[in-house]
C-alpha positions, 0 to 999 in steps of 0.5 A: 634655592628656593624654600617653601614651608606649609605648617598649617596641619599636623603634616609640615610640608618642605619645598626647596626648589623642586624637592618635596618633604613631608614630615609629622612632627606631633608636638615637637615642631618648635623643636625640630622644624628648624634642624629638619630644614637644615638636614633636607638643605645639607642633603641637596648640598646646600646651606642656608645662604643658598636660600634665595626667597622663602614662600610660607602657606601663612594660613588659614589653619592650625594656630600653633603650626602657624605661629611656629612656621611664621616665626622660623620664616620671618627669622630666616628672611631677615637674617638672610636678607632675602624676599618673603612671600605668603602662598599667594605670592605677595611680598611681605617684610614679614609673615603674619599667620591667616587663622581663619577664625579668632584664636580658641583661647581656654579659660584659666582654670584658677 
């Protein structure tokens, strides 16, 4: 099965094969992306070592959603021994998140 993650808005987008879930998870996505993952496999009788390849939209877009969804995406691939693509269909070892611009970092306050 294939496995397709976009992170980039605030609307996370889940392919597995053919079937497509939207979900908005606010500011819970770090804690919740990975459980929603396994409820969608779980729905299409499938579990993680069903997975077969991963394809992550690495950007540009939201600095957080990014960086969350290349972390769960490296993880996966190397944990589950199989290939890792950006949206571009490129190969990589792991996903490094495309921002588009440099990273707004605030000041510190003290």
């Amino acid at each position: 099965m294939k496995l397709y993650l976009d992170t980039s808005t605030t609307e996370t987008i889940l392919k597995l094969d053919d079937q497509e879930y939207h979900q908005n998870f606010g500011h819970n996505l770090a804690e919740k992306l990975l459980d929603f993952i396994h409820q969608k496999l779980q729905e299409n009788n499938q579990d993680w070592h069903d997975l077969t390849e991963i394809t992550f939209m690495s950007g540009p877009g939201s600095f957080t959603g990014l960086r969350i969804g290349a972390s769960i995406v490296n993880t996966l691939a190397h944990e589950l021994n199989i290939p890792l693509y950006d949206h571009h269909n490129k190969k990589h070892p792991i996903i490094l998140p495309e921002y588009g611009h440099p990273a707004n970092i605030s000041q510190p306050k003290k």
